[in-house]
C-alpha positions in Angstrom: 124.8 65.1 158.8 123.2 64.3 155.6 122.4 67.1 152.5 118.7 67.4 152.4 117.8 68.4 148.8 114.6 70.1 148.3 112.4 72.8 146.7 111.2 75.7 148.8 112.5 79.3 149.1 115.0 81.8 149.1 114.8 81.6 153.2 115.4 78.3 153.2 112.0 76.8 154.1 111.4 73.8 151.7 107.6 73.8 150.3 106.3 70.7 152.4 103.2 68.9 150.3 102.7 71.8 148.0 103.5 71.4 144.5 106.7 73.2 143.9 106.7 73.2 140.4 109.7 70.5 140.3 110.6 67.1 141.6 114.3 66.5 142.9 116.5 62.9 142.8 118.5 61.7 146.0 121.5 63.3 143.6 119.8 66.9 143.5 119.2 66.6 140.2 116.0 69.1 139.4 113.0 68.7 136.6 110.5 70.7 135.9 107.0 69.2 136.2 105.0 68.4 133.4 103.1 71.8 132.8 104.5 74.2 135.3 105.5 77.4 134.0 107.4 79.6 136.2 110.4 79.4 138.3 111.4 77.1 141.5 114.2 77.5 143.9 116.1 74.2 144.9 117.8 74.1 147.7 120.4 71.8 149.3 121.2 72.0 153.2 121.3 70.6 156.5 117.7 70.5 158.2 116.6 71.7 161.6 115.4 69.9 164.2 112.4 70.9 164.7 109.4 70.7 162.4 106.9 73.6 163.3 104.1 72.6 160.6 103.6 68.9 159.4 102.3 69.9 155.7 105.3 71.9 155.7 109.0 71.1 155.1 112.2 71.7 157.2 113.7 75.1 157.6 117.3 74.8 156.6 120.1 75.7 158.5 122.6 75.9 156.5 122.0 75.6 152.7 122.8 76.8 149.2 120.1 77.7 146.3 119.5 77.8 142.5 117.3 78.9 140.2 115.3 76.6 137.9 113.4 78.0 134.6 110.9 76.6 133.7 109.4 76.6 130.5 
């Protein structure tokens, strides 16, 4: 299965059509968006299934996160 990169949480939800504060390439690669002050948690992992909220994003499974300041 594919690595889903995303912004979202430290439970592993990804934000859905929220403005997380940063944008993320197909490589993972993370920028902060213009104006956003504060801090956003990118995550990388392997998505559910099932998709309980449509303006959400995917619950991972199984995933790592990081950190990104921003100024």
């Amino acid at each position: 299965m594919d690595v889903l990169w995303c912004v979202g949480s430290s439970n592993g939800a990804c934000v859905g059509n929220a403005n997380p504060g940063a944008t993320l390439d197909q490589n993972g690669v993370a920028q902060c968006n213009p104006g956003f002050v504060g801090t956003a948690t990118i995550l990388a992992g392997t998505p559910s299934l099932v998709m309980e909220n449509p303006d959400s994003g995917p619950q991972l499974k199984v995933f790592g996160s990081a950190r990104l300041t921003c100024p």
